[in-house]
PDB file of N, CA, C and O in Angstrom:
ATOM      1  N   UNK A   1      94.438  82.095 104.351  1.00  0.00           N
ATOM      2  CA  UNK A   1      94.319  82.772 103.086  1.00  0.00           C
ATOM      3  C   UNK A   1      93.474  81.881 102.176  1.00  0.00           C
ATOM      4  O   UNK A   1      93.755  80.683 102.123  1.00  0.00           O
ATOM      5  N   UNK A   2      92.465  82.370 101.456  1.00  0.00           N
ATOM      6  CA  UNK A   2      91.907  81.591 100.604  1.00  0.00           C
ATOM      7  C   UNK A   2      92.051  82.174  99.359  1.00  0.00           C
ATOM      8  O   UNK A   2      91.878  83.383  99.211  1.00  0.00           O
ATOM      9  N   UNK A   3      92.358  81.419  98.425  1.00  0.00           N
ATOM     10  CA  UNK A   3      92.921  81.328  97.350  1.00  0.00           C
ATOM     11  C   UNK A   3      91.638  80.904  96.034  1.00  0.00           C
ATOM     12  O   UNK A   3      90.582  80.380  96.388  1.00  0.00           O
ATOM     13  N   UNK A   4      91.874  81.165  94.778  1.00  0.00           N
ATOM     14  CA  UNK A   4      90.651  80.766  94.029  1.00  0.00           C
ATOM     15  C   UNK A   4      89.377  81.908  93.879  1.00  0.00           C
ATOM     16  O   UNK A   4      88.507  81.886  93.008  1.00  0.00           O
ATOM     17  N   UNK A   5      89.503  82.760  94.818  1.00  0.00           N
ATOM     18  CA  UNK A   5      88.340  83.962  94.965  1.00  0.00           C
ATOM     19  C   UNK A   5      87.936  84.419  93.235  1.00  0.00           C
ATOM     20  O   UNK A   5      87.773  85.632  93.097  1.00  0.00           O
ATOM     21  N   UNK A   6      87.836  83.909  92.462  1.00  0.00           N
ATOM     22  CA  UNK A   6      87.499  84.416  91.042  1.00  0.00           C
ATOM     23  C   UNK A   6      86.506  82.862  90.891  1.00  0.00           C
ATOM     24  O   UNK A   6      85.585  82.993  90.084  1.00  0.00           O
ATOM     25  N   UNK A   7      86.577  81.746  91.422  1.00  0.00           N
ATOM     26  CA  UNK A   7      85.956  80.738  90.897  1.00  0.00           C
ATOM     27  C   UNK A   7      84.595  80.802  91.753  1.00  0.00           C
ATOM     28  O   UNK A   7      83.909  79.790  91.899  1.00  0.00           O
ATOM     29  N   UNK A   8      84.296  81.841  92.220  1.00  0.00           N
ATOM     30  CA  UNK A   8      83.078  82.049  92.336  1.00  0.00           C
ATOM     31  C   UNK A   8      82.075  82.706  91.823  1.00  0.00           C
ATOM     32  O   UNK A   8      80.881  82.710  92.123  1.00  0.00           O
ATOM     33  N   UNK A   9      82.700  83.289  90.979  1.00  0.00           N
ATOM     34  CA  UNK A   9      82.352  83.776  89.641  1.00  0.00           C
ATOM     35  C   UNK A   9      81.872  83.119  88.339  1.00  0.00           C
ATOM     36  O   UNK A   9      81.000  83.310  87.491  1.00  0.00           O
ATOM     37  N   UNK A  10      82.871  82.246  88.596  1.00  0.00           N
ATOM     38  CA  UNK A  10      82.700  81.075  87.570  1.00  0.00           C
ATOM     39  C   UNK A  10      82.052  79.990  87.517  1.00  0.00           C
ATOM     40  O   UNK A  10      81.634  79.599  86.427  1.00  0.00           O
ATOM     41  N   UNK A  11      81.830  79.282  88.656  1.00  0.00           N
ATOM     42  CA  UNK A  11      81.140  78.298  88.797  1.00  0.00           C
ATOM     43  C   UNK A  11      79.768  78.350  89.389  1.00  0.00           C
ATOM     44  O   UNK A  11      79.591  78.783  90.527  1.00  0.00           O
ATOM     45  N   UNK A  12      78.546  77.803  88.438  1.00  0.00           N
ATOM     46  CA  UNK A  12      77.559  78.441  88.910  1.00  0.00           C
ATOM     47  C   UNK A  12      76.610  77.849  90.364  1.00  0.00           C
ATOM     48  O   UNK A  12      76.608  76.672  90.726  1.00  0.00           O
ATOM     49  N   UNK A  13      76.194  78.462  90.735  1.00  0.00           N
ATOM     50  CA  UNK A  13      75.583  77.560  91.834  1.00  0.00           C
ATOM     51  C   UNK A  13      74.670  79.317  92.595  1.00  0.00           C
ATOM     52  O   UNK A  13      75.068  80.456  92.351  1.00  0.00           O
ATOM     53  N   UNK A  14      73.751  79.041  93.268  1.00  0.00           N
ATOM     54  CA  UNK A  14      72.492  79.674  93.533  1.00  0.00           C
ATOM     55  C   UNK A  14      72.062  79.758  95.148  1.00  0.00           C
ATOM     56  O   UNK A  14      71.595  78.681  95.521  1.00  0.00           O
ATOM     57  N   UNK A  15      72.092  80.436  95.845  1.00  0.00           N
ATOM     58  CA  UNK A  15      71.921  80.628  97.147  1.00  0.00           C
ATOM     59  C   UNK A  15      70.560  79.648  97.874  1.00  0.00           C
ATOM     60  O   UNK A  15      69.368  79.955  97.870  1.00  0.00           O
ATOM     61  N   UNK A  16      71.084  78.629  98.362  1.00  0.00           N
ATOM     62  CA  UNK A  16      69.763  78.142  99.284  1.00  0.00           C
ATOM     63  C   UNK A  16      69.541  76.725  98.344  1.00  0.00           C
ATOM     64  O   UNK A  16      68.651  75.971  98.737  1.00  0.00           O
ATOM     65  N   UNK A  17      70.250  76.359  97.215  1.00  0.00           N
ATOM     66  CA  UNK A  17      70.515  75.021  96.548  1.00  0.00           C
ATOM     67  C   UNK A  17      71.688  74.130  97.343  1.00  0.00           C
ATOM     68  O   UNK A  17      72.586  73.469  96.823  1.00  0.00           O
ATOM     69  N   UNK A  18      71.481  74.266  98.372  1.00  0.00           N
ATOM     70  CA  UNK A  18      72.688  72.665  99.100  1.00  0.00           C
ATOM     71  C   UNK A  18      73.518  73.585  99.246  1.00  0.00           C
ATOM     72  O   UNK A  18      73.287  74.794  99.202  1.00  0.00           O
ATOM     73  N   UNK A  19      74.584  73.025  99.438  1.00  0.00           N
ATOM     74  CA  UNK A  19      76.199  73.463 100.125  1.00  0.00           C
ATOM     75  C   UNK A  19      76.339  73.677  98.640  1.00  0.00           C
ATOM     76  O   UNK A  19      75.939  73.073  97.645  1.00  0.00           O
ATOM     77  N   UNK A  20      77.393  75.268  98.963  1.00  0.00           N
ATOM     78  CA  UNK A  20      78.121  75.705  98.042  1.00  0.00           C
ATOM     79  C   UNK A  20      79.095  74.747  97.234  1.00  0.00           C
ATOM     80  O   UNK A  20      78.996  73.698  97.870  1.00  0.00           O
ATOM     81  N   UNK A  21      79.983  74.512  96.186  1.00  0.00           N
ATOM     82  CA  UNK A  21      80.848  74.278  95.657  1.00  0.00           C
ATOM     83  C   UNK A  21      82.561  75.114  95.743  1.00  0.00           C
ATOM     84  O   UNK A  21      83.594  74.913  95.104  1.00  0.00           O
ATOM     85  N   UNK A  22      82.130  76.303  97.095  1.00  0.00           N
ATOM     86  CA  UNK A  22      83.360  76.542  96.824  1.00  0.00           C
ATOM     87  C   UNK A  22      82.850  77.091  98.417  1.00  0.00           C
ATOM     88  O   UNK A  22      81.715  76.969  98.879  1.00  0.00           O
ATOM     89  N   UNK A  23      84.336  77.879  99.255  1.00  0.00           N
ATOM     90  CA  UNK A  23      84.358  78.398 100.529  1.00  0.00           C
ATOM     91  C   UNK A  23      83.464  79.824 100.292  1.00  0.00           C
ATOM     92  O   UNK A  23      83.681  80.608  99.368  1.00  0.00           O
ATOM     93  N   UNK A  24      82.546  79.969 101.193  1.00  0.00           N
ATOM     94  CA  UNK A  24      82.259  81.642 101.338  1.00  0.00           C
ATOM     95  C   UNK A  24      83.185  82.354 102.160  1.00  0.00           C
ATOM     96  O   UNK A  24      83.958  81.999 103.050  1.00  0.00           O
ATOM     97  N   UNK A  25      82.942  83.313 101.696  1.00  0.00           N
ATOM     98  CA  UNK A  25      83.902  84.453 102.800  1.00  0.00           C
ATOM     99  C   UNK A  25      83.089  84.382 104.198  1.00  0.00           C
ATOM    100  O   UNK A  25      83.709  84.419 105.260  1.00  0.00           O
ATOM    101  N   UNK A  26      81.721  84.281 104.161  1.00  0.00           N
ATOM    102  CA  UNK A  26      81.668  84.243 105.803  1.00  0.00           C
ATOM    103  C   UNK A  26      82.576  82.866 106.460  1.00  0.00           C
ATOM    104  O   UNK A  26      83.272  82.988 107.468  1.00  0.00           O
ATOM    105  N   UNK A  27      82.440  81.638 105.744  1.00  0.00           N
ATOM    106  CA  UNK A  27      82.698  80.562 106.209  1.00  0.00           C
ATOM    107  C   UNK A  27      84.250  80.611 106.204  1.00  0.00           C
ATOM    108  O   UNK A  27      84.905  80.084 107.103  1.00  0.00           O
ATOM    109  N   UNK A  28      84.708  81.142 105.353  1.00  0.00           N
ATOM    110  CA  UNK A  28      86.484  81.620 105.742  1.00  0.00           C
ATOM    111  C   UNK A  28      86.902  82.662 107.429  1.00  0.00           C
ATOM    112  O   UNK A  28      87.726  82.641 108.343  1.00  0.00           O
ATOM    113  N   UNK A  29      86.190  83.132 107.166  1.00  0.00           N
ATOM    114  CA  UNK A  29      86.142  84.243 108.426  1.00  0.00           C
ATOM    115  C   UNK A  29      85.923  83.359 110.076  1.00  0.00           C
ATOM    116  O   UNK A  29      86.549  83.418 111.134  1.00  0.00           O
ATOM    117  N   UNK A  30      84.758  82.596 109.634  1.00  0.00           N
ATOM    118  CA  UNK A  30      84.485  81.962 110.745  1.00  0.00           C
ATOM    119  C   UNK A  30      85.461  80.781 110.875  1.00  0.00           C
ATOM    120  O   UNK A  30      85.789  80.666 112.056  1.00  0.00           O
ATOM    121  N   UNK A  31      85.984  79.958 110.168  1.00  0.00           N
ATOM    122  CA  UNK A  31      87.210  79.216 109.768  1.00  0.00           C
ATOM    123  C   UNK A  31      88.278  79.517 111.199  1.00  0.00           C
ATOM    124  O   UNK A  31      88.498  78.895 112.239  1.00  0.00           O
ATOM    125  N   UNK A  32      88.829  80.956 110.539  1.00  0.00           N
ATOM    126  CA  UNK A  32      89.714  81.870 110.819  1.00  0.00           C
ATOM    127  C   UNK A  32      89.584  82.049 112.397  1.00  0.00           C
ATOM    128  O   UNK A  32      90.451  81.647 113.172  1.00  0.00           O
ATOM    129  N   UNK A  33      88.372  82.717 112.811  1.00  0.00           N
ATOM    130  CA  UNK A  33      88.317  82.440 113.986  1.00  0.00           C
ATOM    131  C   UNK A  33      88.267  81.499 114.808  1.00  0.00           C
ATOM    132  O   UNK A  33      88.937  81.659 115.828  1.00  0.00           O
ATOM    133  N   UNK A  34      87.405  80.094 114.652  1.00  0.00           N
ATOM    134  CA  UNK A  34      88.212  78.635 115.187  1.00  0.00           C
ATOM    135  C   UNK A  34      89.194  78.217 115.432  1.00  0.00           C
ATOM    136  O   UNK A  34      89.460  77.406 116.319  1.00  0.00           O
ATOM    137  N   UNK A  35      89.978  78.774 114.580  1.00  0.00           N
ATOM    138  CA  UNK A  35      92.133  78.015 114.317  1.00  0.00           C
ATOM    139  C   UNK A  35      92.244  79.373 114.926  1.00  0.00           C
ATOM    140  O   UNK A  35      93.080  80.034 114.309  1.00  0.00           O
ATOM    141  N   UNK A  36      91.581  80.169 116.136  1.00  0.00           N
ATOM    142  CA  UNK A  36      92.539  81.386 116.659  1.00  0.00           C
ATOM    143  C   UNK A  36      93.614  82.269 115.478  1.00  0.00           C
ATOM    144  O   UNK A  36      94.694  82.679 115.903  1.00  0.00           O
ATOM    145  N   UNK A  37      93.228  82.516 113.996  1.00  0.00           N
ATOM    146  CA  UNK A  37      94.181  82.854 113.583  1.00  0.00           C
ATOM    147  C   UNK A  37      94.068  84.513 113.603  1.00  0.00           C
ATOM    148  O   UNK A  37      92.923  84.801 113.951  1.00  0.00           O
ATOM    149  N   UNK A  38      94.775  85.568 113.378  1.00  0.00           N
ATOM    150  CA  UNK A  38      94.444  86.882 113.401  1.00  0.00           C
ATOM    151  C   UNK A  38      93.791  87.104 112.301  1.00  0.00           C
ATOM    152  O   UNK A  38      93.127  88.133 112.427  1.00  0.00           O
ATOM    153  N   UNK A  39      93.656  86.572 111.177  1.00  0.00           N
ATOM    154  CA  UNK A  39      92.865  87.219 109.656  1.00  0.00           C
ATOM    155  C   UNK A  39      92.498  86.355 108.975  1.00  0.00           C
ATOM    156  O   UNK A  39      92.807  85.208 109.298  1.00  0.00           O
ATOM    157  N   UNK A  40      91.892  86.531 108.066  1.00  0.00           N
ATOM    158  CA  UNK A  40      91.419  85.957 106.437  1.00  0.00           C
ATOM    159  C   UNK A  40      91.638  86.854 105.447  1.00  0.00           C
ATOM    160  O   UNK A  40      91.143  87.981 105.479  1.00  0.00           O
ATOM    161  N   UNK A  41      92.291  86.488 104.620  1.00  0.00           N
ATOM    162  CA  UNK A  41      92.378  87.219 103.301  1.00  0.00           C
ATOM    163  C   UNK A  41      92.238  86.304 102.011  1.00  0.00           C
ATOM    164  O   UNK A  41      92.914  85.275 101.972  1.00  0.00           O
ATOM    165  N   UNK A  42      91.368  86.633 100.919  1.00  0.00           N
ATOM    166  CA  UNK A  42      91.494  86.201  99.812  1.00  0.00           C
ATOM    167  C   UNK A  42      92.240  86.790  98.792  1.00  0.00           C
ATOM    168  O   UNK A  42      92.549  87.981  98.807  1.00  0.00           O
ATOM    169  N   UNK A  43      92.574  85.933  97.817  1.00  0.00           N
ATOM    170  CA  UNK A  43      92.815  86.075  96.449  1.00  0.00           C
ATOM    171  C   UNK A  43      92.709  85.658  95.368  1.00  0.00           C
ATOM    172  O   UNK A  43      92.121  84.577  95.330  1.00  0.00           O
ATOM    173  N   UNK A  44      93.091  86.125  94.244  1.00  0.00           N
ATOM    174  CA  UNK A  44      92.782  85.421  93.041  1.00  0.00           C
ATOM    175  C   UNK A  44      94.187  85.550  92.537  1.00  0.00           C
ATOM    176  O   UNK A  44      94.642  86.692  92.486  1.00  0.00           O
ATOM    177  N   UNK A  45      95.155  84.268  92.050  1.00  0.00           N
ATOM    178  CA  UNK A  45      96.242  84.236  91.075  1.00  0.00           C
ATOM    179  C   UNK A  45      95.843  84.191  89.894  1.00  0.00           C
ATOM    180  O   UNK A  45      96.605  84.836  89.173  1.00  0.00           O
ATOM    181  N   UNK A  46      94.819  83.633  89.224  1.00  0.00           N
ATOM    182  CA  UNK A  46      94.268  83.876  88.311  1.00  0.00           C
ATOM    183  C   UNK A  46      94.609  85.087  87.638  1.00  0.00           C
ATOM    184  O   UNK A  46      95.472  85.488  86.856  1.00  0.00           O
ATOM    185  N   UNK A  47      93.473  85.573  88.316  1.00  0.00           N
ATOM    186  CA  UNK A  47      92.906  87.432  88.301  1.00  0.00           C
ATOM    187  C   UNK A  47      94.385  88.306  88.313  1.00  0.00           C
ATOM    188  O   UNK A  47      94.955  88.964  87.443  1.00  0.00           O
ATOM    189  N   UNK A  48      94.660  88.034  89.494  1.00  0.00           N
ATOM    190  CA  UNK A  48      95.845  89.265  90.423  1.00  0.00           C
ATOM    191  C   UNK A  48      94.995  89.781  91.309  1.00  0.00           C
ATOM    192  O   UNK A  48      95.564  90.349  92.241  1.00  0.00           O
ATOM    193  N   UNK A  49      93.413  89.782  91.357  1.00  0.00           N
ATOM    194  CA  UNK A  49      92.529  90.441  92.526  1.00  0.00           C
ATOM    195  C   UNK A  49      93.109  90.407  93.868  1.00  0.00           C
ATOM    196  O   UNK A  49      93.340  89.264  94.262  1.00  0.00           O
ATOM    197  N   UNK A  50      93.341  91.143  94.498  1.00  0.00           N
ATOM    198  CA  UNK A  50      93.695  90.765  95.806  1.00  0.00           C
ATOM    199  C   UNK A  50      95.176  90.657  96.344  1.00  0.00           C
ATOM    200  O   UNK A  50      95.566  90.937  97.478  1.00  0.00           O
ATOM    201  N   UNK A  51      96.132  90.048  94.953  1.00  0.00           N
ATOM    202  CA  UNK A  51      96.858  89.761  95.537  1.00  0.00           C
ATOM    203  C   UNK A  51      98.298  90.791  95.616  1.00  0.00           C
ATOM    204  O   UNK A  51      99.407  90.269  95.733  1.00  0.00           O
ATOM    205  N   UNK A  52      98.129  92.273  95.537  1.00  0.00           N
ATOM    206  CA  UNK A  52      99.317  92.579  95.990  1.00  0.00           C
ATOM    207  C   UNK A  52      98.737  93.319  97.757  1.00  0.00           C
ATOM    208  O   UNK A  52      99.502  93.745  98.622  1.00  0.00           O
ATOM    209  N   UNK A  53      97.502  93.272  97.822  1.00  0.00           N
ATOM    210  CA  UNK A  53      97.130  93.297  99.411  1.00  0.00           C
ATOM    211  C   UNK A  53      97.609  91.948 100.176  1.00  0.00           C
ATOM    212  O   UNK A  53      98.264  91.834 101.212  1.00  0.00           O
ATOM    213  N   UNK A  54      97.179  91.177  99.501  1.00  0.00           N
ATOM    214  CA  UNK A  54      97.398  89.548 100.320  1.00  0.00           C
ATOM    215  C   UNK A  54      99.457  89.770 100.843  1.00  0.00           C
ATOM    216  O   UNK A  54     100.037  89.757 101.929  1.00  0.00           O
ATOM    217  N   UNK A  55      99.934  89.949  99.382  1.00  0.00           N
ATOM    218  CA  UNK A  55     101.570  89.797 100.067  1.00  0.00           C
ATOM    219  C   UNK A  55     101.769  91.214 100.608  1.00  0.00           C
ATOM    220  O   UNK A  55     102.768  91.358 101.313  1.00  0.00           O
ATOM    221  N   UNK A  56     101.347  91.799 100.497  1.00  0.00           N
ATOM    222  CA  UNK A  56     102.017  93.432 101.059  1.00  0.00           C
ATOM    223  C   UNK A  56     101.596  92.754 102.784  1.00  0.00           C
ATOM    224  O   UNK A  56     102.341  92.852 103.759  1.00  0.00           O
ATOM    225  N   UNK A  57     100.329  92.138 102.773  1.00  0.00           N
ATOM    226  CA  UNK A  57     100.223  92.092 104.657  1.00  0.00           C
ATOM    227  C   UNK A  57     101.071  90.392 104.904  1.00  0.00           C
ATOM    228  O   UNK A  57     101.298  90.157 106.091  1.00  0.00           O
ATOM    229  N   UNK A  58     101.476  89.378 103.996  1.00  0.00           N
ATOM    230  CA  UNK A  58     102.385  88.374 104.572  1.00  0.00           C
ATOM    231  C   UNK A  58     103.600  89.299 104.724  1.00  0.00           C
ATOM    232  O   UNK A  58     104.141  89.114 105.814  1.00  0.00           O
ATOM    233  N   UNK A  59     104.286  90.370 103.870  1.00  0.00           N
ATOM    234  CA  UNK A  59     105.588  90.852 104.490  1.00  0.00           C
ATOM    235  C   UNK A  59     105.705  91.352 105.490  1.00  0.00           C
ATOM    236  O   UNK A  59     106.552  91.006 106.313  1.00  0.00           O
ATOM    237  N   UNK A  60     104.579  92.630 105.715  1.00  0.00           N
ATOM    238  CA  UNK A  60     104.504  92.941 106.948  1.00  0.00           C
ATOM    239  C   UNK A  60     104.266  91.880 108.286  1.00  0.00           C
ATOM    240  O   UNK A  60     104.641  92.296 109.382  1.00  0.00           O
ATOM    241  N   UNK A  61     103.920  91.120 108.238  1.00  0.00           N
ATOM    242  CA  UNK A  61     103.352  90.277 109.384  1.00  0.00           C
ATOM    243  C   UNK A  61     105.073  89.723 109.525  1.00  0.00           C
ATOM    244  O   UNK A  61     105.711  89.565 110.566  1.00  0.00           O
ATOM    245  N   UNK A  62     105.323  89.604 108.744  1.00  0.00           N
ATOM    246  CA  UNK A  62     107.023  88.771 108.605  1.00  0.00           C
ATOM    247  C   UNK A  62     107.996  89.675 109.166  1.00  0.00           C
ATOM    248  O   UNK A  62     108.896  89.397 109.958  1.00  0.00           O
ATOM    249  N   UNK A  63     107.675  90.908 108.606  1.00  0.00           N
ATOM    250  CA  UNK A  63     108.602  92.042 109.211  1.00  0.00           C
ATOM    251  C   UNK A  63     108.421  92.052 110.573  1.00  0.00           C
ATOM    252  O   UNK A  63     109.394  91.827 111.293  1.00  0.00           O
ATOM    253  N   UNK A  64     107.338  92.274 111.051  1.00  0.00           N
ATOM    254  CA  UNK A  64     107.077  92.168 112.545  1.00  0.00           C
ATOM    255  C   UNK A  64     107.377  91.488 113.571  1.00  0.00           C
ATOM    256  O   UNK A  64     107.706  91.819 114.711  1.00  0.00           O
ATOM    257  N   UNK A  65     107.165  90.005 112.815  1.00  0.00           N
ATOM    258  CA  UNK A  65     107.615  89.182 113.506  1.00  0.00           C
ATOM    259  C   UNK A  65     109.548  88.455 113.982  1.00  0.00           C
ATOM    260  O   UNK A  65     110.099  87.839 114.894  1.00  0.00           O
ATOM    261  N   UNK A  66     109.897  89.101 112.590  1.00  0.00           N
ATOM    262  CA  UNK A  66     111.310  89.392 112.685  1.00  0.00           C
ATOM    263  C   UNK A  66     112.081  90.167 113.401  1.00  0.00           C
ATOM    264  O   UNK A  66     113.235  89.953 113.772  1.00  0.00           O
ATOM    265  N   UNK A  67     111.003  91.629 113.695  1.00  0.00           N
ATOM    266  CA  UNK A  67     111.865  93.073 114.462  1.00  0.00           C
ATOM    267  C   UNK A  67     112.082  92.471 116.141  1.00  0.00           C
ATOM    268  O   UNK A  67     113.103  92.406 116.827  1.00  0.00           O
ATOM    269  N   UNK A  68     110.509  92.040 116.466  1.00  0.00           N
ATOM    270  CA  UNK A  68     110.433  91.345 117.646  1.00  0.00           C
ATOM    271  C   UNK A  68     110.906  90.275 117.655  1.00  0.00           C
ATOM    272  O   UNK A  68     110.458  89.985 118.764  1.00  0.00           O
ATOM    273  N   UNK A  69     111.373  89.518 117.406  1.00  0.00           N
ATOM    274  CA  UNK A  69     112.513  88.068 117.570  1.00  0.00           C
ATOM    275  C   UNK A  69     113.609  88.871 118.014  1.00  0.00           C
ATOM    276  O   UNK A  69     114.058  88.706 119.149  1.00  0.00           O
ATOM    277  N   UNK A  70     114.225  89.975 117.007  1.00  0.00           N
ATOM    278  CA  UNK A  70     115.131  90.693 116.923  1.00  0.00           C
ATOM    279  C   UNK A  70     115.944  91.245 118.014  1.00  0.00           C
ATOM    280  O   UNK A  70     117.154  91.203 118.239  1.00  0.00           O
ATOM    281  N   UNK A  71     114.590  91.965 118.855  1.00  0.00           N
ATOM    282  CA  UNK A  71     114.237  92.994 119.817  1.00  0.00           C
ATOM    283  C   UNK A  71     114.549  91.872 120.883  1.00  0.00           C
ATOM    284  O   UNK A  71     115.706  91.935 121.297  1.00  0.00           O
ATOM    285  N   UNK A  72     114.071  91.243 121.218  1.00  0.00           N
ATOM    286  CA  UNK A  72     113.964  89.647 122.445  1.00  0.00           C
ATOM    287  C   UNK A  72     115.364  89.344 122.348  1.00  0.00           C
ATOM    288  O   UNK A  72     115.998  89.544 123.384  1.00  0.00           O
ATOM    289  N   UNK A  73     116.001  88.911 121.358  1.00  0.00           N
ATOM    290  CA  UNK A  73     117.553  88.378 121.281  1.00  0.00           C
ATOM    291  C   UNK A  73     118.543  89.370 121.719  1.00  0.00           C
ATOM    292  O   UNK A  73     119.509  88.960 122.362  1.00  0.00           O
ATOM    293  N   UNK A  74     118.425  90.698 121.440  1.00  0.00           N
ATOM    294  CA  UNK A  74     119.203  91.581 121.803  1.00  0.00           C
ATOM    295  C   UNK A  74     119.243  91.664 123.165  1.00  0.00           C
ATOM    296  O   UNK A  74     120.269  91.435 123.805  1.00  0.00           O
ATOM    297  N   UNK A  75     117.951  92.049 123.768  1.00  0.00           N
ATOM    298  CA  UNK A  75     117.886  92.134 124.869  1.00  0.00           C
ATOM    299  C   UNK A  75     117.987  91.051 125.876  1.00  0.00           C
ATOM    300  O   UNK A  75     117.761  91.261 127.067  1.00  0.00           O
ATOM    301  N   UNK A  76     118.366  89.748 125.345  1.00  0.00           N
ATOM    302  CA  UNK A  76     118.776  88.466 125.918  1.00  0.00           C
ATOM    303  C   UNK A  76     120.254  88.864 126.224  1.00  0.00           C
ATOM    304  O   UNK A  76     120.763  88.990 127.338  1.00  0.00           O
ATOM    305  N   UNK A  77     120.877  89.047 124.913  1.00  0.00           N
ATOM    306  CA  UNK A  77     122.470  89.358 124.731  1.00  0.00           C
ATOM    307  C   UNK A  77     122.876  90.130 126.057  1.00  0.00           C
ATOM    308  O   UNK A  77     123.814  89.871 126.810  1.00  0.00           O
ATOM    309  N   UNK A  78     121.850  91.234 126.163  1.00  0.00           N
ATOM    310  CA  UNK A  78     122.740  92.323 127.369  1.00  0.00           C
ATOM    311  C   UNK A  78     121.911  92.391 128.249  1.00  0.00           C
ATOM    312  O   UNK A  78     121.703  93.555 128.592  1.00  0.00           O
ATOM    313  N   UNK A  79     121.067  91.304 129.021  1.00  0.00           N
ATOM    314  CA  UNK A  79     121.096  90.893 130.042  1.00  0.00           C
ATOM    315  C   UNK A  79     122.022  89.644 130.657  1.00  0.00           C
ATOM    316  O   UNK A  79     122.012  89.311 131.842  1.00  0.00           O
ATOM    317  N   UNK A  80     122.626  89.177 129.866  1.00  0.00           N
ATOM    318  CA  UNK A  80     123.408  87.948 129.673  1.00  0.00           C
ATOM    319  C   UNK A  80     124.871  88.440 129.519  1.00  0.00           C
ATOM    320  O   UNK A  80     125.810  87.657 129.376  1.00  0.00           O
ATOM    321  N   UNK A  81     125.015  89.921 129.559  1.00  0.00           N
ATOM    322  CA  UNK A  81     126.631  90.267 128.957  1.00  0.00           C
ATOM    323  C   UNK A  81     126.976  90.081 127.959  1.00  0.00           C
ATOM    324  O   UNK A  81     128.201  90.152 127.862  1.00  0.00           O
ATOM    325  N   UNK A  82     126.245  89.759 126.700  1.00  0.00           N
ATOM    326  CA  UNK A  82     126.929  89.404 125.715  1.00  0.00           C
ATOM    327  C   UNK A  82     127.276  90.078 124.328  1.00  0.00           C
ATOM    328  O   UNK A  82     126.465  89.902 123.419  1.00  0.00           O
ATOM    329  N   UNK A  83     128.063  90.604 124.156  1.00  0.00           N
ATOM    330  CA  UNK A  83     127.885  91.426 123.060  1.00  0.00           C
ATOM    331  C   UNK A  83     128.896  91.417 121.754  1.00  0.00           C
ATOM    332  O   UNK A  83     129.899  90.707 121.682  1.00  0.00           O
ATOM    333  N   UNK A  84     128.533  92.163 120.926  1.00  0.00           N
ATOM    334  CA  UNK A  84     129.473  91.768 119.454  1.00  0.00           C
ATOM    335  C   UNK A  84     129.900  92.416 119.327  1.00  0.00           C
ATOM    336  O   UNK A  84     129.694  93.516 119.841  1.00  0.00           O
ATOM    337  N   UNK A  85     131.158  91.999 118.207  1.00  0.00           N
ATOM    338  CA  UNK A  85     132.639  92.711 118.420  1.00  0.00           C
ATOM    339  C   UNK A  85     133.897  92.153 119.338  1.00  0.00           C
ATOM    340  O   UNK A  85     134.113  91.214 120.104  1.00  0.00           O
ATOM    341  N   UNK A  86     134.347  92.892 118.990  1.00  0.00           N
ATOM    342  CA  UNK A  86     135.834  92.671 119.665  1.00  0.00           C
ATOM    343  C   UNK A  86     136.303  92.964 121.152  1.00  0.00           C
ATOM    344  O   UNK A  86     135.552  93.757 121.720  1.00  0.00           O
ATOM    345  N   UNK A  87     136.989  92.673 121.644  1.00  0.00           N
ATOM    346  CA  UNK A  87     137.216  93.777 122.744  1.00  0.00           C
ATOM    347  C   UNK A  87     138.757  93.799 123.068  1.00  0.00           C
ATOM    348  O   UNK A  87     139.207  92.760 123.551  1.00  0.00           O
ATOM    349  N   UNK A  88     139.568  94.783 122.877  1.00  0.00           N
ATOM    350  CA  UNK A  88     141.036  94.736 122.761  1.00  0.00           C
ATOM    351  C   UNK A  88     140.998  95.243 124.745  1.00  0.00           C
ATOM    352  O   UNK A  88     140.324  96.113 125.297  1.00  0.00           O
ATOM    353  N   UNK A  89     142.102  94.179 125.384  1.00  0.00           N
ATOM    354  CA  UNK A  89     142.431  94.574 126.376  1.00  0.00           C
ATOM    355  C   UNK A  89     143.805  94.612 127.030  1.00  0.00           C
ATOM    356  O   UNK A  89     143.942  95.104 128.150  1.00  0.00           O
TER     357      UNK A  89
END
């Protein structure tokens, strides 16, 4: 996630004058793909630009990754016999 996406706005600097002063989005992207990660997303806290996309996709990614943990443990449980609750005999 890159963060700051409004200070490129702000800070001036000119295409083809040296290295930027701040990350480009291509260079985030390509980043992203090096570290194998699935995405790039920016934002601005500043602003708010961006950022109820940015957390709407960390919950989901969280949700997901929770259902499937979820899903794996269960199905550990009752291949293993194990289950919850009581059992009056």
């Amino acid at each position: 996630m890159g963060l700051q996406r409004d200070a490129r706005n702000t800070i001036p600097y000119k295409e083809g004058e040296g290295e930027a002063p701040f990350v480009t989005p291509s260079e985030g992207y390509e980043m992203a793909q090096r570290l194998g990660l699935d995405r790039y997303m920016e934002c601005s806290a500043l602003t708010g630009e961006l950022m109820d996309k940015v957390e709407e996709d960390i919950v989901g990614v969280g949700v997901k990754l929770w259902l499937g943990r979820k899903a794996a443990m269960e199905e550990k449980r009752e291949e293993e016999g194990l289950w919850e609750g009581c059992v009056v005999g």
